[in-house]
N, C-alpha and C positions, 0 to 999 in steps of 0.2 A: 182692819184687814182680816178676811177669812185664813181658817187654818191652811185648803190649799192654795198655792199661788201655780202657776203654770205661764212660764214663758215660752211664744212658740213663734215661727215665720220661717221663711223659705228656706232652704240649706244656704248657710254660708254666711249669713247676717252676724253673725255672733250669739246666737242662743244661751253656749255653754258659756261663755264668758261674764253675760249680766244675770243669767241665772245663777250662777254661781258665788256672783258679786254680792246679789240680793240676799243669798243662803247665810253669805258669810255676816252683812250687815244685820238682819234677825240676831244669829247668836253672837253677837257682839252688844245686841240689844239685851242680852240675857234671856234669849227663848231658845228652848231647847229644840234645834234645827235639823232635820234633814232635808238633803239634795240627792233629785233622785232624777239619772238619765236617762230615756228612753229611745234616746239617735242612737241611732249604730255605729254612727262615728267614733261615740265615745272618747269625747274630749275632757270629760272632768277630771281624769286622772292628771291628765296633762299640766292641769291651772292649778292643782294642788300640787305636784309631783309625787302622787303617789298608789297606787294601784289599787283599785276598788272592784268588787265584784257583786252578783246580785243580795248578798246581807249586807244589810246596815255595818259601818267601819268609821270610828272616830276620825275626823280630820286631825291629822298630826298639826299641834301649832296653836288648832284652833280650839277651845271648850266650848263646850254643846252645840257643835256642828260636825254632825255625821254627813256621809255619804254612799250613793249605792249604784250601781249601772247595771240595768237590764241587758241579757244579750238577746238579741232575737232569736238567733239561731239552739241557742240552748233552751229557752221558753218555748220553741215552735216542736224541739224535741220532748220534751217535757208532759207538752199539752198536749202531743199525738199520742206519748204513752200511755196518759193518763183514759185517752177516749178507748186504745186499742184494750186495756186492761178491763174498764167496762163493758164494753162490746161482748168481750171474750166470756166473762162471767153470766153474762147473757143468751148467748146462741148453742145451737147445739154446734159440737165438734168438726160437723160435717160440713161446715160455712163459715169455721175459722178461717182458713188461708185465704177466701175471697174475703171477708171482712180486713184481715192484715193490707191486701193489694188495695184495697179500696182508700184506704185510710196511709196506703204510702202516695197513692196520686192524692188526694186531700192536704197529703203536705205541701205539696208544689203548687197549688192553687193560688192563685191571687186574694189575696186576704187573708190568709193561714196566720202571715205573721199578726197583720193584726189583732187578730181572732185570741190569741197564742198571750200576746205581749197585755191587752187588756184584760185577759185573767187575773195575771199578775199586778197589772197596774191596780185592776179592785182590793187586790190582796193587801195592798199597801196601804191603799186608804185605808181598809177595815182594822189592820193592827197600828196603825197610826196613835197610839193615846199614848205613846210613851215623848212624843211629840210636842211642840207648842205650836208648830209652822214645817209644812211641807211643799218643799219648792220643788217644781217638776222643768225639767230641761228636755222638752218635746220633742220629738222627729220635725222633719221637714213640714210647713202646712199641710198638704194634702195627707199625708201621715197623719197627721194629728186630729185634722178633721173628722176623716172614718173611721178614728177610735170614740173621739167625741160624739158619732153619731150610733156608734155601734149600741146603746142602751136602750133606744126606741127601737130599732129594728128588730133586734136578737129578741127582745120583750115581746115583740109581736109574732118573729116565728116560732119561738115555744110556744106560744097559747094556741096555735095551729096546731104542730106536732102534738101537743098534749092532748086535743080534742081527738084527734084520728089515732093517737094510740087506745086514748079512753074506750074510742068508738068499737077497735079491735078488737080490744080484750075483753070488750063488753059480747060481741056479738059471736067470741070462738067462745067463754067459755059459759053463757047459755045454750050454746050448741052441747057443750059436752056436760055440764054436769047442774045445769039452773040456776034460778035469779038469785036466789039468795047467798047460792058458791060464788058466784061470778061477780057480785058485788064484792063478798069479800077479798077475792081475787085481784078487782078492780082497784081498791085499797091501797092495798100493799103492792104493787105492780112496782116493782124498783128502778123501772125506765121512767114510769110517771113523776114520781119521786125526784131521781134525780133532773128530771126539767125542769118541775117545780122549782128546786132547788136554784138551779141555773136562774130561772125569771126573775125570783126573788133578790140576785145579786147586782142581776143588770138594772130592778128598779132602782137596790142601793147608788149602782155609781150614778143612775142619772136624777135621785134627788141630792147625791151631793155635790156632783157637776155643778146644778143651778142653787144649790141655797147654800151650800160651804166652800167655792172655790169663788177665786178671782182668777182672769188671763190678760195676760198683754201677749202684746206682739212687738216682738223684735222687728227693725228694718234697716235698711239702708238708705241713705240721700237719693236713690235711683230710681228712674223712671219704671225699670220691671218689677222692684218688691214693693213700690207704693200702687203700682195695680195688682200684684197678689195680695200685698192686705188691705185692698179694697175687698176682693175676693175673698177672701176669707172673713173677714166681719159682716157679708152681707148672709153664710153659708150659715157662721153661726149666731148670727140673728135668727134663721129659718129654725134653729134647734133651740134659740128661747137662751141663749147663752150669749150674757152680753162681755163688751170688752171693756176693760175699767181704762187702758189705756195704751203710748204708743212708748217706746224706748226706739231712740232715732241712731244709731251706733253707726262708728265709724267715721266720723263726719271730720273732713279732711280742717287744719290749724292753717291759720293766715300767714302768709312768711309776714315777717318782718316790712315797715313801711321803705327804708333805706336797702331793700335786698333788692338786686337786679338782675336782670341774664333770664336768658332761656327759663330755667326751674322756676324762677320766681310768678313769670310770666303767666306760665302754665299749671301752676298754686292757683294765685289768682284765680285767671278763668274757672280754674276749678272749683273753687269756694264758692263764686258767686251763682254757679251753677247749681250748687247745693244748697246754698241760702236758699233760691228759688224754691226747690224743690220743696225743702222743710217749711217756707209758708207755702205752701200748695197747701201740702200735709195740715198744716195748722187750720185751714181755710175749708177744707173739701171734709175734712170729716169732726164730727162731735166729739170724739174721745182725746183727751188731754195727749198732749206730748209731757211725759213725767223725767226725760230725759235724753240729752244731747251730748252722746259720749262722744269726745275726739279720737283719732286714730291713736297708736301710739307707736314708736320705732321699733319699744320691743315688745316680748311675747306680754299678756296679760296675766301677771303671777305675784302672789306676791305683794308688796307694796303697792304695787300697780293695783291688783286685783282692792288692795282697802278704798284706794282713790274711785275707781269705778264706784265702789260702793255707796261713796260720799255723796255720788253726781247722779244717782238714784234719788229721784223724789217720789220714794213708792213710800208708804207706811210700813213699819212694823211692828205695833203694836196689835194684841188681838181686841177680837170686835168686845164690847161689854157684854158680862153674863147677864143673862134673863133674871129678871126677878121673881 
């Protein structure tokens, strides 16, 4: 098994629940584990009982299984600071206040968060070595996808911006002072710099995306999340990022053969509607089902939460060192 693991699928499937399951079976294998949230939901606190925030935090209970949850709203604060703080040491004084407004609409924008939360998410993987296994509990699919995608993209609009500021600084300051200044000028340019710097981060996450992580996807027995993760494994096929496999949760218990009445009735049909469903699933696509979690009456915590873990047929050992 690769060091990251990433379970993801539609809101509502149970993410945090077999993510969490998987985190806990790692350090129970004895590898030193973290579980890291990136839903806004933020349910992991919930399935431990205990409050997590974005640093690393021992699981109470458990040894060497930490945990961490990202908030959007604090990362989306965070990473406008960060941009208006550069900005600022950049421009002259007389195009602050329009840089400030610019960079407050920039916040509200569609994508900020993600823009904002995959800073962080690389952060994580780059300080990762104190680690044996990092398990990620993903937003919703479409969430998770255009964080997924964000490393080709971003990669290619820096190499744009970098050429047309190149092109800038090349052509104001042979105007003002010649080739030899204006090269060295060119150099040291501290916007080129730090893009540079940005490109170089976005190639790290998307070679470790495709050579150090694995993803499953969470689902349900139902007809709408087994065509979202059709959707979604075909999106990230297109980005070269394959699925090792499916976790089928929730999947409703047989009553009893001597049960009768209404409930039982409507069990039944229910089951058999789900069996179907799960060989669909088994049938229509290539990647393993590694797991058929039952519903359960109570919350997922707990004992519960070791048993989940048992009914994981994921690995966790890691992959063999290179020789």
């Amino acid at each position: 098994m690769e060091k990251f693991v990433f379970f993801g699928g539609k809101g509502g499937v149970g993410k945090t629940t077999v993510s969490s399951a998987y985190a806990l079976k790692c350090a129970e294998a004895g590898l030193e584990t973290l579980v890291v949230s990136t839903d806004p939901a933020h349910s992991t606190s919930d399935v431990f009982d205990q409050d997590f925030d974005d640093d690393p935090t021992p699981v109470d209970g458990h040894e060497g299984l930490w945990a961490m949850e990202l908030d959007p709203d604090e990362e989306v604060e965070r990473h406008m600071g960060e941009i208006r703080r550069r900005m600022n040491e950049q421009v002259s004084a007389a195009i602050v206040n329009e840089i400030d407004r610019q960079i407050e609409l920039a916040h509200r924008t569609p994508g900020a968060y993600e823009a904002a939360l995959f800073d962080r998410f690389i952060e994580v993987m780059r300080e990762a070595d104190d680690y044996d296994r990092v398990v990620f509990d993903t937003s919703p699919t479409g969430g998770t996808l255009r964080l997924l995608a964000l490393p080709d993209f971003l990669g290619e609009w820096i190499e744009r911006l970098v050429a047309k500021r190149a092109k800038s600084v090349d052509l104001f300051e042979k105007a003002a002072v010649g080739d030899r200044e204006a090269r060295r000028k060119l150099d040291e340019d501290p916007l080129i710099a730090h893009l540079q710097g940005r490109k170089e981060k976005f190639e790290f996450a998307g070679r470790t995306l495709r050579e150090d992580a694995a993803f499953f996807l969470v689902l349900n027995p139902d007809e709408l999340s087994i065509r979202e993760t059709e959707r979604a494994v075909a999106e990230m096929a297109e980005q070269d990022l394959a699925v090792e496999g499916f976790v089928v949760n929730r999947v409703t218990p047989a009553p009893d053969d001597d049960e009768q009445g209404r409930g039982a009735t409507w069990l039944r049909d229910r089951v058999e509607t789900e069996r179907e469903r799960i060989a669909e699933i088994r049938s229509e696509f290539d990647e393993p089902v590694v797991a058929e979690i039952e519903s359960r009456v109570r919350e997922v915590k707990g004992d519960l939460l070791a048993a989940v873990a048992d009914e994981l047929a994921v690995d966790v050992d890691p992959p063999p060192a290179e020789a």
